[in-house]
C-alpha positions in Angstrom: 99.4 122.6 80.0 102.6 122.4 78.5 103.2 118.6 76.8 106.1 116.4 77.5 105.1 113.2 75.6 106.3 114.6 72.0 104.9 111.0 70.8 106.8 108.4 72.8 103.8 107.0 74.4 101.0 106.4 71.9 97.8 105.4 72.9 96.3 103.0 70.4 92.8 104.6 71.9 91.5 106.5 74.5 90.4 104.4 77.6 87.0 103.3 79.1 89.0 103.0 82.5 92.5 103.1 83.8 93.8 100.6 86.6 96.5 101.3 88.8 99.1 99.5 90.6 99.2 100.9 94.4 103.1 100.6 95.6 105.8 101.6 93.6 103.2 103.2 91.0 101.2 105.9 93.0 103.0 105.8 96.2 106.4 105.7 97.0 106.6 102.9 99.2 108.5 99.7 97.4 111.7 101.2 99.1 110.0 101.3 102.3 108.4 97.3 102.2 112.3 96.8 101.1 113.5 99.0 103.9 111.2 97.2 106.3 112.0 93.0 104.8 115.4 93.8 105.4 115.2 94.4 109.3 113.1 92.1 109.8 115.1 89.4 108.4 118.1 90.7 110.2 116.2 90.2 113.0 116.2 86.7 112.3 119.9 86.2 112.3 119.9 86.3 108.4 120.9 88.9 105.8 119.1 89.8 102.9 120.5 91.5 99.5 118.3 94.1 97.5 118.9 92.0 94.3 117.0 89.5 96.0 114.2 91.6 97.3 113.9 92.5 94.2 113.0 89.3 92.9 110.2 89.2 95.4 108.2 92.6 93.7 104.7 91.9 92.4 104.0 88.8 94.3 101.2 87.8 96.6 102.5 86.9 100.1 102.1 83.1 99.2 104.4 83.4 96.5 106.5 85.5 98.7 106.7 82.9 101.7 107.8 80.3 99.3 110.7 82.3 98.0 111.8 82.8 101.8 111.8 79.6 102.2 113.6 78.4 99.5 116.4 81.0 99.9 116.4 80.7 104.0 115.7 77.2 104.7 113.1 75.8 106.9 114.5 76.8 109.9 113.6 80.3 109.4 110.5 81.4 111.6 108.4 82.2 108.2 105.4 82.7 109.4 106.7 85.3 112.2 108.1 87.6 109.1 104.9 88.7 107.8 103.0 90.7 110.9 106.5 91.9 112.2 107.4 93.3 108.4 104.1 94.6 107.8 104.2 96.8 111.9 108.1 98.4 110.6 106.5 99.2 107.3 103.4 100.7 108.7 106.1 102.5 110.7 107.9 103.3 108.2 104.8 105.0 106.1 103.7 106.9 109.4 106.7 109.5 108.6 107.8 108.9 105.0 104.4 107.9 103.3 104.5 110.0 99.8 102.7 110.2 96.4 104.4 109.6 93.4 105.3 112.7 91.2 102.4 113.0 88.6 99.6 111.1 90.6 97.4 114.0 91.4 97.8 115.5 88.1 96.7 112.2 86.1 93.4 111.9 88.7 92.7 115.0 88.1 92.6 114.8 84.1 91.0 111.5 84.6 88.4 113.1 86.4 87.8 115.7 83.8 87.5 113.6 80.8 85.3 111.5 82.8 87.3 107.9 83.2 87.1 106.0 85.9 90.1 105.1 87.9 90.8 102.1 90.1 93.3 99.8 92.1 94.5 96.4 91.5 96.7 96.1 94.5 98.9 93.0 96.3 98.8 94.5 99.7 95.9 94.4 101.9 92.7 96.5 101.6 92.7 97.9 104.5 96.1 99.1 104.4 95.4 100.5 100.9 92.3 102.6 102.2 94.4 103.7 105.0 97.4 104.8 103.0 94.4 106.8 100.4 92.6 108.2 103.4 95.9 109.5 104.8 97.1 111.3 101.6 93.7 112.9 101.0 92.8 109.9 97.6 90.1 108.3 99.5 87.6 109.5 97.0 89.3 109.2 94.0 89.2 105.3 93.1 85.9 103.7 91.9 87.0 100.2 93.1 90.0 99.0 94.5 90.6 95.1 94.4 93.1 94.6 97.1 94.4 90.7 98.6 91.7 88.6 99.3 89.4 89.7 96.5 90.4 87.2 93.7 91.9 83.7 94.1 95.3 84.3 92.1 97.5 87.3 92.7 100.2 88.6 90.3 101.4 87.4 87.2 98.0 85.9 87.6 95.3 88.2 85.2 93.1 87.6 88.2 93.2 91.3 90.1 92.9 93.0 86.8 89.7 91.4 86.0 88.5 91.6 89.1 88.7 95.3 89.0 87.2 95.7 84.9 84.0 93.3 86.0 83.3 95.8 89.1 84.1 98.9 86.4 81.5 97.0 83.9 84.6 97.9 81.4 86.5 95.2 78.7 89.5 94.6 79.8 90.8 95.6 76.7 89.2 98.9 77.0 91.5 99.5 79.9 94.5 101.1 80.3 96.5 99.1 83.0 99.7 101.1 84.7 102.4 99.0 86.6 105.7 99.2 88.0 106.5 95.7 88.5 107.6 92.5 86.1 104.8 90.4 87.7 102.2 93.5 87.3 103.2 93.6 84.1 102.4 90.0 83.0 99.5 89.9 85.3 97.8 93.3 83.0 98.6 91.9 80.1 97.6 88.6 80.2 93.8 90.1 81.1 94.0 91.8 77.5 94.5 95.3 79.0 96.7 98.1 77.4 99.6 97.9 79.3 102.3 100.1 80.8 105.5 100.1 82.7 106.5 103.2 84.9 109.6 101.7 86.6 110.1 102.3 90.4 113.2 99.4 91.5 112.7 97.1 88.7 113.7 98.3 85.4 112.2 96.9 82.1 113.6 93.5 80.6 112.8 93.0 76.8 110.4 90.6 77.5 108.9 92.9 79.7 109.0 95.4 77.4 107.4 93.3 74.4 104.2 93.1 77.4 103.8 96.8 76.9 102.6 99.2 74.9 105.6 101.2 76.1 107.7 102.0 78.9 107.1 105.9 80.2 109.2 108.0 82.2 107.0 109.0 85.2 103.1 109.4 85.7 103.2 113.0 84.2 104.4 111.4 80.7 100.9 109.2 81.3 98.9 112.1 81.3 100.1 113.8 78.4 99.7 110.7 76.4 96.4 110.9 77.6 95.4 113.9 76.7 96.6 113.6 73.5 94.4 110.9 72.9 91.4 113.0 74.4 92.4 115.7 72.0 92.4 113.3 68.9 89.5 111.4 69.7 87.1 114.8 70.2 
């Protein structure tokens, strides 16, 4: 396996569990949630930019209401936006649904050195097992903690401990992978090693000063990896 890291991202130690972000992270599907917000608030009579969207990533849908409302007034039909964004999305994902380049790679060294994998998720469980089932990855998670299986979601630390407590691993013996500013805050405020693989968002410095690093793509994640396998045998 050729090595692509050459040192950039350096794992402080190897991990008792790695924790995964679902959209954005392993599947490519931020652009398609964006896609979908953005019809569905035209059908409303209103028009939505991308910057703004953007400023919704990471966040539980009660976070996400309140920022429609307070960028859209009370006139708009709120509670109507969620089930008609959620049926274009699922749409959407019917003909475009994709992995993320790296993702089987990482399972599968993950799987050899023996480390458990799970989700810590925003979107609904049973949308996340349907997207896994469909792409073949219904088998490869241990847990996935999904909405409605903690009380806070993102930048709360809530889904990441959630998901360490059904591991039985420390949080800080996790290494927590996220694409968004909110997952970002919500890993590392549970004490996990932390890691930004940008998808829409890119890195601020305070962001950055959350991580251990920033990494290119998921392949650069494995290397790092198994760098620290090799080191630590």
């Amino acid at each position: 396996m050729e090595l692509r890291t050459q040192g950039r991202l350096d794992l402080p130690r190897l991990p008792r569990a790695v924790i995964f972000d679902m959209d954005g992270l392993l599947l490519d599907t931020e652009r398609l949630w964006m896609a979908a917000m953005i019809e569905t608030i035209a059908d409303h009579d209103r028009d939505m930019s991308t910057d703004f969207y953007q400023t919704m990533l990471g966040n539980p849908w009660a976070g996400i209401r309140a920022m429609l409302l307070a960028e859209y007034g009370p006139e708009l039909r709120v509670d109507d936006i969620r089930p008609a964004w959620t049926k274009r999305f699922v749409d959407l994902c019917r003909e475009q649904l994709a992995l993320k380049s790296g993702v089987v790679e990482l399972l599968d060294l993950l799987d050899r050195l023996g480390i458990p994998a799970a989700i810590a998720t925003s979107s609904p469980k049973d949308l996340a097992i349907e997207h896994f089932e469909h792409l073949g990855l219904g088998s490869r998670f241990k847990v996935i903690v999904a909405q409605g299986d903690y009380d806070k979601g993102k930048p709360d630390p809530a889904p990441y401990l959630a998901a360490a407590c059904l591991l039985g691993v420390e949080p800080q013996d996790s290494l927590a992978l996220e694409d968004s500013h909110n997952g970002v805050r919500s890993a590392s405020s549970a004490g996990m090693m932390t890691v930004m693989v940008p998808d829409l968002l890119k890195p601020t410095e305070d962001i950055r000063a959350l991580c251990l690093n920033v990494s290119i793509d998921l392949h650069e994640v494995r290397d790092a990896l198994s760098l620290c396998a090799a080191k630590s045998a």
